[in-house]
BAFI-406983 format. One record per residue (C-alpha): x negated, y negated, z; residue in three letters; residue number from 1. Coordinates in Angstrom, 1 decimal, decimal comma, always signed. Example, Ala and Ser with C-alpha at 12.3 -4.5 7.8 and 13.67 -1.06 7.14 Angstrom:
# BAFI-406983
<pt X="-12,3" Y="+4,5" Z="+7,8" type="ALA" seq="1"/>
<pt X="-13,7" Y="+1,1" Z="+7,1" type="SER" seq="2"/>
//
This chain:
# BAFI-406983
<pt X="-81,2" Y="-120,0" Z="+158,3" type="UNK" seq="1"/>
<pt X="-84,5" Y="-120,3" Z="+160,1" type="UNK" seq="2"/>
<pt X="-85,5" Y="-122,8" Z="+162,6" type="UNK" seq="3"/>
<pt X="-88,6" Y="-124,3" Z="+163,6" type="UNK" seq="4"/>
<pt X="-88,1" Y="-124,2" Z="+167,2" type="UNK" seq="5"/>
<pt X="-90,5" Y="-125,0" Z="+170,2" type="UNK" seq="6"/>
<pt X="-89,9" Y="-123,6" Z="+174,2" type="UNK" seq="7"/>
<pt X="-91,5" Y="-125,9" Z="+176,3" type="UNK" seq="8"/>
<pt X="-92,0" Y="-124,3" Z="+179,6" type="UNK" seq="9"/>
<pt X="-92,9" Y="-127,2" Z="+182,2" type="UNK" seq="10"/>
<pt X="-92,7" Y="-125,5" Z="+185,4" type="UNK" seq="11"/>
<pt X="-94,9" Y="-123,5" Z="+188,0" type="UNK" seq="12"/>
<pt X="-94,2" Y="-120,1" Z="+187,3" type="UNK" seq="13"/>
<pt X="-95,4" Y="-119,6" Z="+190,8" type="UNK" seq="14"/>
<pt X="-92,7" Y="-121,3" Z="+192,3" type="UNK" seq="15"/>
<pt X="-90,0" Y="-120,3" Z="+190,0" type="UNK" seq="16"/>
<pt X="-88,9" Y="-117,4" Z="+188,0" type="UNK" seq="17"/>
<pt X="-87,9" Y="-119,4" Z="+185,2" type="UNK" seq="18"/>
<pt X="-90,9" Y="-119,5" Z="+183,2" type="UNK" seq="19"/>
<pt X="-91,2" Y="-115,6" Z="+182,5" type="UNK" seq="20"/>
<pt X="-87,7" Y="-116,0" Z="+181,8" type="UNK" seq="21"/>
<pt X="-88,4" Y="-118,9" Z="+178,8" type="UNK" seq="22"/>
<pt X="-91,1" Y="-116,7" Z="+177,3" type="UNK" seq="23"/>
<pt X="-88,6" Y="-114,1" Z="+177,3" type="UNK" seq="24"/>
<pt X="-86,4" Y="-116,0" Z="+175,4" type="UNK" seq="25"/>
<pt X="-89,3" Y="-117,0" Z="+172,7" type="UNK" seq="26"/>
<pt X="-90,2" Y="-113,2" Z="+172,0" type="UNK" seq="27"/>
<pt X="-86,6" Y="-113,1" Z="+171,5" type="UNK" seq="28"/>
<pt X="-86,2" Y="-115,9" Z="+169,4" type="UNK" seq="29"/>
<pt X="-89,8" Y="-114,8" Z="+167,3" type="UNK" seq="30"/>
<pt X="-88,2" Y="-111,3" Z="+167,1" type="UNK" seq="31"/>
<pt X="-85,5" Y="-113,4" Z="+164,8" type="UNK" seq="32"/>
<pt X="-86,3" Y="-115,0" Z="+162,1" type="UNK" seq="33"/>
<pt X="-87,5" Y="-118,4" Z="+163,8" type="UNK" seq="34"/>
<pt X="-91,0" Y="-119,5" Z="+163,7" type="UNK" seq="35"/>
<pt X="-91,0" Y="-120,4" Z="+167,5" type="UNK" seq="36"/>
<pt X="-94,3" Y="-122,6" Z="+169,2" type="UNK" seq="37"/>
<pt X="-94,4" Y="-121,9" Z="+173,5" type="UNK" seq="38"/>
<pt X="-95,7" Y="-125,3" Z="+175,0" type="UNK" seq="39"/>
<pt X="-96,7" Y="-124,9" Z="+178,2" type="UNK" seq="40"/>
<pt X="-97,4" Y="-127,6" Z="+180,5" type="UNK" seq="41"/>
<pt X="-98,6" Y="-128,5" Z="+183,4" type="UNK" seq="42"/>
<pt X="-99,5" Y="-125,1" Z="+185,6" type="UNK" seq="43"/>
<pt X="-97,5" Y="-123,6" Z="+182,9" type="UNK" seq="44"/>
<pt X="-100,7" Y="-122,2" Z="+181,8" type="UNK" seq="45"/>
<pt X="-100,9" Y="-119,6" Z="+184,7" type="UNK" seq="46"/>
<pt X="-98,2" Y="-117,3" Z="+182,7" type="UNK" seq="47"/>
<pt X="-101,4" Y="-116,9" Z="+180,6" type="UNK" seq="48"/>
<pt X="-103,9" Y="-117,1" Z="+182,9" type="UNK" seq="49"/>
<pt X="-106,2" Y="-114,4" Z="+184,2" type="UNK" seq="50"/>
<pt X="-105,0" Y="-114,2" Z="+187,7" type="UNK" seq="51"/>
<pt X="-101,2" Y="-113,5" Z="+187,5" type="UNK" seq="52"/>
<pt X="-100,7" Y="-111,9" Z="+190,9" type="UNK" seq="53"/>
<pt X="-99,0" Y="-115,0" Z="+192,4" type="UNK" seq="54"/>
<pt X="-96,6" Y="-115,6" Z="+189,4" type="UNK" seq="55"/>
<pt X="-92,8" Y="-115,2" Z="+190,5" type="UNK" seq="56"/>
<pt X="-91,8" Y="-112,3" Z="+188,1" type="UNK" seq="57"/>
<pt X="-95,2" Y="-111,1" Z="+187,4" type="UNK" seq="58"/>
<pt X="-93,7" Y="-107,2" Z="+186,8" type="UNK" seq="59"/>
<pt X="-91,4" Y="-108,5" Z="+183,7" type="UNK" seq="60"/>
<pt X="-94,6" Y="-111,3" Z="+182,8" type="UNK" seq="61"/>
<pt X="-96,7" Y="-108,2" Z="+182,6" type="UNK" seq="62"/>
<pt X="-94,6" Y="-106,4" Z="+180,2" type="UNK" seq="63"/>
<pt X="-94,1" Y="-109,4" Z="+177,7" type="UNK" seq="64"/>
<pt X="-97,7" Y="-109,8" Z="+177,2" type="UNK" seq="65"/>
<pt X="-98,8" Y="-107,4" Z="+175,1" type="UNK" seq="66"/>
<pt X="-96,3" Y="-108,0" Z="+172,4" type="UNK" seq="67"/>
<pt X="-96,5" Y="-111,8" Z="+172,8" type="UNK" seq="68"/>
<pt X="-99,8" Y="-111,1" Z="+172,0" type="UNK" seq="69"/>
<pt X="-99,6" Y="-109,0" Z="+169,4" type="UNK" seq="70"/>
<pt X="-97,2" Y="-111,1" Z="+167,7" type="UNK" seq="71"/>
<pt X="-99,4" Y="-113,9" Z="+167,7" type="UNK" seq="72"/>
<pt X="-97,0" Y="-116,4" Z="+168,9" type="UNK" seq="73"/>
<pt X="-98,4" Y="-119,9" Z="+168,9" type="UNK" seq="74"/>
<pt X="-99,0" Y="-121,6" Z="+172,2" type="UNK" seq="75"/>
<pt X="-99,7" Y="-125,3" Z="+172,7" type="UNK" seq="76"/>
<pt X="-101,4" Y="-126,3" Z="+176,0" type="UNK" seq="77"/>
<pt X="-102,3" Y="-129,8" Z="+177,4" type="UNK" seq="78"/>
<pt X="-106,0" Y="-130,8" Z="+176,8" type="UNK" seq="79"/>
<pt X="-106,4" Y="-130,7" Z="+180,0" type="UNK" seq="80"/>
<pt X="-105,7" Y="-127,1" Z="+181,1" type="UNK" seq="81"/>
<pt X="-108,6" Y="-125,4" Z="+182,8" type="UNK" seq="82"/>
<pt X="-109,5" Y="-123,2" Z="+179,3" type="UNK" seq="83"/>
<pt X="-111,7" Y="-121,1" Z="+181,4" type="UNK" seq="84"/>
<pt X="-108,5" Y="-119,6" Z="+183,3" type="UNK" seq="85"/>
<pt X="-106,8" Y="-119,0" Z="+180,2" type="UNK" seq="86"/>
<pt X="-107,0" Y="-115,1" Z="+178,4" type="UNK" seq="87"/>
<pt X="-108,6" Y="-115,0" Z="+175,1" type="UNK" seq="88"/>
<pt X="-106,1" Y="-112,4" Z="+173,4" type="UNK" seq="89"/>
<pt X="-103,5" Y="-115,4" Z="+173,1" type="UNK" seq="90"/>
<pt X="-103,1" Y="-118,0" Z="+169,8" type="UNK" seq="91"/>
<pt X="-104,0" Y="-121,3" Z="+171,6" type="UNK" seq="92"/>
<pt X="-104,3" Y="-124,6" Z="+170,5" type="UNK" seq="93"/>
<pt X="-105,0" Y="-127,3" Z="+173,1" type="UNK" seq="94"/>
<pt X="-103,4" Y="-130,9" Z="+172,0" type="UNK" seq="95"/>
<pt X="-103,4" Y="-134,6" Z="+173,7" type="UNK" seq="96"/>
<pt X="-100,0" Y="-135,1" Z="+175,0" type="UNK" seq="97"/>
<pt X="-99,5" Y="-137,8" Z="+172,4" type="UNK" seq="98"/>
<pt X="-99,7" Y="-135,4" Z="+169,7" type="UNK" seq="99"/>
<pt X="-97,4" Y="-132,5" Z="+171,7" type="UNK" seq="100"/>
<pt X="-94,9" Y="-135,1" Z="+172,0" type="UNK" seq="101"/>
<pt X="-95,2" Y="-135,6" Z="+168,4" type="UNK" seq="102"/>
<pt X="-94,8" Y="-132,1" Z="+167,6" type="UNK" seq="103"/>
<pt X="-91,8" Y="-131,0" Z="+169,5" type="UNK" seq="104"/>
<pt X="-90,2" Y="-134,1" Z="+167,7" type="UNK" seq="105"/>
<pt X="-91,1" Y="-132,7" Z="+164,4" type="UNK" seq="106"/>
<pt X="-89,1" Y="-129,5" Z="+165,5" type="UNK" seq="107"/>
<pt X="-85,2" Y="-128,2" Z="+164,5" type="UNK" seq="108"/>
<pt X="-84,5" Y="-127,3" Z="+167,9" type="UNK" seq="109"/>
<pt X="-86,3" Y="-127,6" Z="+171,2" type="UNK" seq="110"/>
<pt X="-85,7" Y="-125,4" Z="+174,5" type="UNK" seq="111"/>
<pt X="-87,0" Y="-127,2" Z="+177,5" type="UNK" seq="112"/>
<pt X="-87,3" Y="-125,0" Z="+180,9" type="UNK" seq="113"/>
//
């Protein structure tokens, strides 16, 4: 049965590799039959961000990309990401952290990394 289910990816992929690894995981989980949301906040953004050099993992990152964005797979950022840093090829919706708390409570599941 399919889940809504949201990944929300709170770390700095710069100092971890464990952000490219949760976006991993949601092209895995979109590749199912889930309808999967990424969250990303805080300087969660970079994984989507122009400048990736500095991203732990950029290699793997830069071979997700293109099918994340071909799938259109829904991303949520904070209002307050710097929207000029962010790519354009990406489905982005940019949300008050009121109403992202909201919506990752309205989900079946949630993966928090």
């Amino acid at each position: 049965m399919a889940k809504n289910i949201a990944v929300v990816i709170q770390e700095d992929p710069r100092k971890t590799h464990r952000p490219v690894e949760a976006l991993r995981i949601a092209l895995g989980l979109v590749a199912g039959s889930h309808q999967t949301t990424v969250i990303l906040l805080g300087e969660a953004f970079r994984l989507l961000g122009e400048d990736i050099d500095d991203i732990i993992d950029v290699d793997i990152l830069e071979k997700y990309l293109p099918s994340i964005a071909q799938l259109k797979i829904p991303f949520i950022l904070q209002s307050t990401a710097d929207q000029r840093k962010v790519r354009g090829e990406f489905q982005i919706q940019y949300q008050t952290n009121e109403n992202i708390g909201v919506f990752v409570r309205s989900m079946d599941n949630a993966l928090v990394f």
